[in-house]
Each structure stands twice: as structure tokens, then as C-alpha cells.
VOGU-3710 file (C-alpha; in Angstrom, 3 decimals, decimal comma):
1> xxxxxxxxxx> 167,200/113,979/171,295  167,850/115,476/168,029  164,069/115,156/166,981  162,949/116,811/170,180  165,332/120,056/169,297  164,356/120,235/165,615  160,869/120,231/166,724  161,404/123,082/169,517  163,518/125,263/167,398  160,794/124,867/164,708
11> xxxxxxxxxx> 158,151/126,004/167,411  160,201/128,737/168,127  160,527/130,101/165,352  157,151/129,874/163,875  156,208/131,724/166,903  158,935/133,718/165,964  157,130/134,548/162,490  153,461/134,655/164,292  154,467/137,787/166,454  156,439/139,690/163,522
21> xxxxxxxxxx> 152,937/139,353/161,015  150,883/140,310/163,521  149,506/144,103/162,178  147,556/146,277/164,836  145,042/148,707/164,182  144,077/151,054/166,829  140,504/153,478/166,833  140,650/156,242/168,477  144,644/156,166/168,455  144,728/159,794/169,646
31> xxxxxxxxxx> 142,980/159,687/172,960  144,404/159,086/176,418  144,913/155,492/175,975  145,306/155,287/172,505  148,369/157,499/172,357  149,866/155,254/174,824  149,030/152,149/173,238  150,724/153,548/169,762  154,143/154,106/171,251  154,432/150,892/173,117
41> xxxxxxxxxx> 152,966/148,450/170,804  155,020/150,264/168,052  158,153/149,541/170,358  156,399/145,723/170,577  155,335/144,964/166,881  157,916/147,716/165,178  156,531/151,043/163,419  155,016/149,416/160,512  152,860/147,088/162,242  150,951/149,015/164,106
51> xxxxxxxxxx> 148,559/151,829/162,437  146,873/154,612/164,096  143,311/155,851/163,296  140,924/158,766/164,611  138,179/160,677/163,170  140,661/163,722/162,909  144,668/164,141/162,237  146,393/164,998/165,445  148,638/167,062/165,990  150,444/165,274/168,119
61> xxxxxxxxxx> 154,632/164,495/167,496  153,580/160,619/168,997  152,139/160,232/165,631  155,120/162,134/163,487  156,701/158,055/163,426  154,389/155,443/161,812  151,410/155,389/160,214  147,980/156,527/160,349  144,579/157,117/159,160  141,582/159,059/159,309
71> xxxxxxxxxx> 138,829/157,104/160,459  135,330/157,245/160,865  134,210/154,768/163,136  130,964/154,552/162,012  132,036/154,472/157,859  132,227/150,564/157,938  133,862/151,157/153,778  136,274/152,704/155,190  136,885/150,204/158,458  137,103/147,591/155,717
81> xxxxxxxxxx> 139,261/149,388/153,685  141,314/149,519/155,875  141,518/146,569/157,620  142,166/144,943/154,108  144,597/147,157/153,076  147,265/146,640/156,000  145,782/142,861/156,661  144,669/143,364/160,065  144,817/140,639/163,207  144,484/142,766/165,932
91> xxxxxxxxxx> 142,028/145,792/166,410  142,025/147,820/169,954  138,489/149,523/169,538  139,123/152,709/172,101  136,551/155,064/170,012  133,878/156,269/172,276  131,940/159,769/173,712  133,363/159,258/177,391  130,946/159,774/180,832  130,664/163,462/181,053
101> xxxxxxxxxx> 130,486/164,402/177,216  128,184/161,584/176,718  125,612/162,931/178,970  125,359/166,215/176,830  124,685/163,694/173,845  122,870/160,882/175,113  121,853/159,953/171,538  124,830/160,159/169,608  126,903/158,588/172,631  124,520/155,209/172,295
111> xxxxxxxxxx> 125,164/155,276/168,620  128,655/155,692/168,468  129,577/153,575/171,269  127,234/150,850/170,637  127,930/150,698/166,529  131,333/151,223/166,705  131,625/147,666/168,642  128,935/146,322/166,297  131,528/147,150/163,484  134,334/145,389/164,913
121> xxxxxxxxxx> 133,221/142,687/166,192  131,228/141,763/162,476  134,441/141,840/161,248  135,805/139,490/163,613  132,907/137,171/163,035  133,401/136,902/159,419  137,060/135,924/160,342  138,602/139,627/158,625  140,206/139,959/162,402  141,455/137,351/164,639
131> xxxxxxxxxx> 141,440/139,372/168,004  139,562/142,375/169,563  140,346/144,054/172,373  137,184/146,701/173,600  137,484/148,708/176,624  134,711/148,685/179,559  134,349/150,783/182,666  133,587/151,228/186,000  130,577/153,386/184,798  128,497/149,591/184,333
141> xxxxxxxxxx> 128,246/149,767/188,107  125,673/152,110/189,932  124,179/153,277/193,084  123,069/149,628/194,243  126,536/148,006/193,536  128,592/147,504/196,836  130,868/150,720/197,244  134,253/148,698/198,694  135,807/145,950/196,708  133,401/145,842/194,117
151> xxxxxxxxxx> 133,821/142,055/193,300  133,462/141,010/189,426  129,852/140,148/188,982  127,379/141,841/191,270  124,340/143,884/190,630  125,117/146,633/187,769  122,446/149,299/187,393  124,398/152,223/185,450  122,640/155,548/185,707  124,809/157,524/182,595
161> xxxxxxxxxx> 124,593/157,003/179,094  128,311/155,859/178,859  127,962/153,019/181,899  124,325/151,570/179,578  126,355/151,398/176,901  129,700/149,893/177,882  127,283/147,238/180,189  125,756/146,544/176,959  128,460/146,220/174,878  130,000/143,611/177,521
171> xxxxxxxxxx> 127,243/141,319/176,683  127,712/141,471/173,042  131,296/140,451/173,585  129,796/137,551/175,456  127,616/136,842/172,940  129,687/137,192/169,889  132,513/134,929/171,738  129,991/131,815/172,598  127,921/132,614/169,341  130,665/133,370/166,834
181> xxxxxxxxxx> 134,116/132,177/168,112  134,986/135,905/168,597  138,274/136,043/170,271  137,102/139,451/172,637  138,634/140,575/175,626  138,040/143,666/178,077  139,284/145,499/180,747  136,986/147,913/182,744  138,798/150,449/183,600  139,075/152,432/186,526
191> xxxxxxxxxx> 140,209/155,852/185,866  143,276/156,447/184,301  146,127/159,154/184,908  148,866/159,767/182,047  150,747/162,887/180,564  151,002/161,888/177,130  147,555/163,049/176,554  145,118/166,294/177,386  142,241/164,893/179,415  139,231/163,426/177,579
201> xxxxxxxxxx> 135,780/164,552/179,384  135,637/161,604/181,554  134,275/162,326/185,084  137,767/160,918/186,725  139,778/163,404/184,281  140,133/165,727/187,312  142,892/163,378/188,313  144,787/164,341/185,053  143,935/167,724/184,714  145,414/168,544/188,337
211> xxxxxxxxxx> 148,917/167,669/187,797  149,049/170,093/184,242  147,629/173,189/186,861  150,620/172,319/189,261  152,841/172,085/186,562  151,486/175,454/185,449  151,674/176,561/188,909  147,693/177,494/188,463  145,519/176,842/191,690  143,217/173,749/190,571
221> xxxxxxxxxx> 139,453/174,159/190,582  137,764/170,635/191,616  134,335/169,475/190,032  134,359/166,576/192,518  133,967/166,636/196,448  137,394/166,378/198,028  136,225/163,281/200,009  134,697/161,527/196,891  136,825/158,317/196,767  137,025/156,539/193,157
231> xxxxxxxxxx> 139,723/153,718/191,740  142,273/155,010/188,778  145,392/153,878/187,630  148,284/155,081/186,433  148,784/154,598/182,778  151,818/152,420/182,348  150,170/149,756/184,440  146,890/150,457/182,380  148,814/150,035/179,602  150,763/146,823/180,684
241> xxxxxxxxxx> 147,180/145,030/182,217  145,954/145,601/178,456  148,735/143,519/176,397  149,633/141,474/179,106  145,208/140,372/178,664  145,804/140,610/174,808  149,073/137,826/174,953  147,357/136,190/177,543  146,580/131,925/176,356  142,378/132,090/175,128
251> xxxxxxxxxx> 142,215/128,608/177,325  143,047/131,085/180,183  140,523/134,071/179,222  137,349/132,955/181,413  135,429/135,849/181,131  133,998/137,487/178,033  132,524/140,473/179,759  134,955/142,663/180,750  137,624/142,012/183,613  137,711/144,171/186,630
261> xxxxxxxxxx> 140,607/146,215/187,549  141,094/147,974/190,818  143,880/150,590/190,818  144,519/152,589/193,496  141,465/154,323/195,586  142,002/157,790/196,070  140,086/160,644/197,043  140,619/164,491/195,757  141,968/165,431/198,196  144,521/162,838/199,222
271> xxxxxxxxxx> 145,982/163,473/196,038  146,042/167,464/196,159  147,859/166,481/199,192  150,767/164,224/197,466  151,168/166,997/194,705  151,448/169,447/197,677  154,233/167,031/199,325  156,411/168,427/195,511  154,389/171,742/194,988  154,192/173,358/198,755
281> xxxxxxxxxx> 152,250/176,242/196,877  149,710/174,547/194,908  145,802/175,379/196,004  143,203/174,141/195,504  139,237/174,654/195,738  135,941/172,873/195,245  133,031/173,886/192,765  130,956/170,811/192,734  128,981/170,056/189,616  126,700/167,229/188,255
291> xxxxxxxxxx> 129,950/165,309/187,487  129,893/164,556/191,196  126,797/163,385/190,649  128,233/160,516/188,593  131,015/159,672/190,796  128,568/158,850/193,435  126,997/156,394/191,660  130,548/154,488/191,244  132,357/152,128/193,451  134,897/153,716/195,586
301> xxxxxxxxxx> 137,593/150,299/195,397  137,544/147,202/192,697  137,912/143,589/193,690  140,019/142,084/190,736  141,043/138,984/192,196  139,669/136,845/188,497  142,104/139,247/186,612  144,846/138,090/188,912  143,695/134,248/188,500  143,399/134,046/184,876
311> xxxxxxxxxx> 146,430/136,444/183,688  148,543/137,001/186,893  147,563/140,646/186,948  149,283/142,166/189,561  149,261/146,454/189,769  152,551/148,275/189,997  152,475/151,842/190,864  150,429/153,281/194,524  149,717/156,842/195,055  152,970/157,936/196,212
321> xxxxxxxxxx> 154,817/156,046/193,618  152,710/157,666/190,653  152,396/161,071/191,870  156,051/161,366/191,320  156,820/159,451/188,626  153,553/161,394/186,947  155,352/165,091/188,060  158,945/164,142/186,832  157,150/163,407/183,281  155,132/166,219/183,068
331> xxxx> 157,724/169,210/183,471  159,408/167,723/180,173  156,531/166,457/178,004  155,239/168,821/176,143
//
């Protein structure tokens, strides 16, 4: 009896000393889900484990508590640097030129989203890194993928420069995991709603930059058709689906692609109308441009039933629920 507690207090506790070395580096800390990610794996890991990088300083007070550095993806010196300076495990690779911008820089968008994950995941083949965690999307799937409950593997045509290059980069995670050992792991996102952060020139942005024009009491001009459905998600869940994949057992991870994750299906305007339910005078109108274009070519619901299998994902927040919650945090946050 005695051996059997010695040896589970001594498992404990070099657990224990696993999860207070570990030392998180996050690229492209300052974007919508980066900022996130900073505050609650600082509150996870504690301040000094977990550094921030971008390409520029923010200005941002998220970043006022912990560290950070400037970071050019693409300078693999000063990855390294870096990575050997704090002794890196972890890296959350969140760098990349997003759906709309990337179409008004097709060439630059390949390169920095395709070498940026090159970068990373060399250093977790020559064992500087133990774990990578890259971001997908629903921009992999295109005009010939079913429309409702878009199931995990099905036909993927992407027609924008962001959706070819995060459907590539899912197959070099594949690849580097079976090749190398690499332990990868991705979500694809739907899109994603939070108030910690301006929006980022994604096509589903419109579902961020809504709420700051109510809060503003603006009337909100829509780039979208207001019966264009698409899946988002609020952040915190975002947020949660991404450790909870990260603490997740590797026996457990089954695929190396990129997980789907469904969110809640919404169109414009069903959620004008829940904003309206809190804001009786908000307005809105429609001046439809090519980002509708791109929203077309997405699915309009997810099918994550593998992310529920292998990691007991289960979402959170519905409309209702994050339309409020989202309101009460944006009057205070600044």
C-alpha cells in the first residue's frame, strides 16, 4: 500500500514539475486570437512562461504584463534566437495574411503563410520544440464541398489564396507528424467573435466589427448578404477547444490535418436582429462586395463529431448566449 502511494505522489508531482517548465511562445500574439491566448495561458502557465511575439510592438495594455518580442516570422535567426533563449516547448504559430487581405497579396500571403509553418515545424523536427499548435480554416473547403454539416474529410477545392494555403499547410502537418514524429495539432476554425481585439481582414470579421458600431451607436454597413449563413464561434470557446486539443493525450489525437469545429451558424441578419433585441435603434444596411464572393464558396454549418470523439469537444455559448455576453464586454473594454 505504501509503495503504491509513494509511486502516485511521485507521478504527481513530476507532472507537477512538467506543467510549471513548460514555456509558450506565441506568433502573432497580437491578433484576434493571439491576444486571447496570451491572457489565458499566462493565467495557465504564470506570466513568465508564456512570451508574446509579432512583427510590430502593440499597443495594447494585454501586453503591459509579461513578456514579449518582436518577431519576424520569416527571420528564422531570430525564431531560433528566440526559441533558445526562453527554452521553448510549446509554439502556437497564429502568424498569417487572413482571407480578404490575402487576396490583395496573393504572393506574399503564400509565402508568409506557407514559410512561416515551414519554420516551425523544422524546429520541431530537429527536436528544438516538443509541440505545435497551427491554426486551419474553413477557407480549405469550396464551392463543391456539401454546404450543411460539412463532415471532416470531404472534397476541399479552396478558391482564395488563404483556403490553398491553410489546405496545404494541413498536409505538411500530416506529413511532418508520420515523417518526423512532429507532435502537430489544428483546429479549423470557423469564424471567430471576441472584443479583446480590432477585427483582422478576415471575410467573417463583419461579425466583430458589428457589435463595436452598436456600441458606438453607428448604423453598421454589411459587406455580406444578410441571408449568407456561415459557422463562427465565440472566442472563449475558441479559446477553450484550442488548449483543451493542446492537453489533450497524443494516443488520442487521430488526425494530423486539422480538426473541424462547427460553432454556431448564423446569418447577418439573424444576428443584426439579436443586437437589435439590446440596441432597439441600431440599423443596418447591405453593400455587397467580393468578400461575399468568398463566403459563398464556404460551408454554411460544420460537422465536428471526430473533435468530440477524440477530445470530448463539446461548444458552450449559442447565439443568444454570446450576443450578450459579447455586448456586456464591449461597453467596458476599451
Amino acid at each position: 500500500m505504501g509503495n503504491k502511494t509513494t509511486f502516485a505522489h511521485t507521478h504527481i508531482r513530476l507532472l507537477f514539475i512538467h506543467f510549471m517548465q513548460e514555456k509558450i511562445l506565441i506568433i502573432g500574439a497580437t491578433g484576434q486570437i493571439g491576444t486571447e491566448l496570451f491572457v489565458t495561458l499566462q493565467k495557465k502557465f504564470g506570466t513568465d512562461n508564456v512570451i508574446g511575439s509579432d512583427i510590430r510592438t502593440p499597443n495594447n495594455p494585454v501586453f503591459e504584463t509579461g513578456i514579449f518580442e518582436t518577431l519576424d516570422i520569416l527571420d528564422t535567426e531570430k525564431l531560433d534566437e528566440i526559441v533558445t533563449k526562453y527554452q521553448i516547448t510549446q509554439v502556437y504559430l497564429l502568424a498569417a495574411l487572413l482571407s480578404a487581405t490575402a487576396e490583395k497579396r496573393p504572393e506574399f500571403a503564400w509565402r508568409l503563410n506557407m514559410d512561416s509553418l515551414f519554420n516551425v515545424l523544422n524546429l520541431a523536427r530537429d527536436k528544438k520544440i516538443r509541440q505545435v499548435f497551427w491554426p486551419s480554416s474553413i477557407a480549405v473547403f469550396g464551392p463543391n464541398s456539401p454546404k450543411e454539416n460539412t463532415p471532416q474529410d470531404t472534397v476541399m477545392q479552396p478558391t482564395t489564396v488563404y483556403g490553398i494555403s491553410k489546405l496545404a499547410g494541413e498536409q505538411w502537418c500530416q506529413y511532418y507528424h508520420k515523417t518526423y514524429g512532429v507532435d502537430v495539432r489544428s483546429i479549423r476554425y470557423p469564424g471567430l467573435i471576441g472584443y479583446k481585439s480590432e477585427p483582422g481582414g478576415g471575410t467573417t470579421d463583419y461579425a466583430v466589427d458589428i457589435f463595436h458600431k452598436a456600441k458606438a451607436n453607428e448604423d453598421y454597413t454589411c459587406f455580406l448578404d444578410k441571408d449568407r449563413g456561415l459557422p463562427m464561434m465565440y472566442m472563449p470557446d475558441a479559446i477553450r477547444a484550442t488548449i483543451e486539443l493542446m492537453n489533450a493525450p497524443a494516443d488520442n489525437i487521430r488526425i494530423r490535418t486539422s480538426y473541424n469545429l462547427g460553432g454556431i451558424s448564423f446569418t447577418p441578419s439573424e444576428i443584426y436582429n439579436e443586437i437589435k433585441k439590446h440596441y432597439t435603434d441600431f440599423k443596418i444596411k447591405y453593400e455587397i462586395d467580393f468578400r461575399d464572393e468568398i463566403a459563398q464558396s464556404w460551408p454554411s454549418s460544420i460537422k465536428d463529431n471526430k473533435a468530440q470523439r477524440d477530445w470530448n469537444w463539446k461548444m458552450e455559448f449559442d447565439l443568444p448566449t454570446m450576443v450578450k455576453d459579447m455586448l456586456k464586454h464591449i461597453k467596458t473594454h476599451p
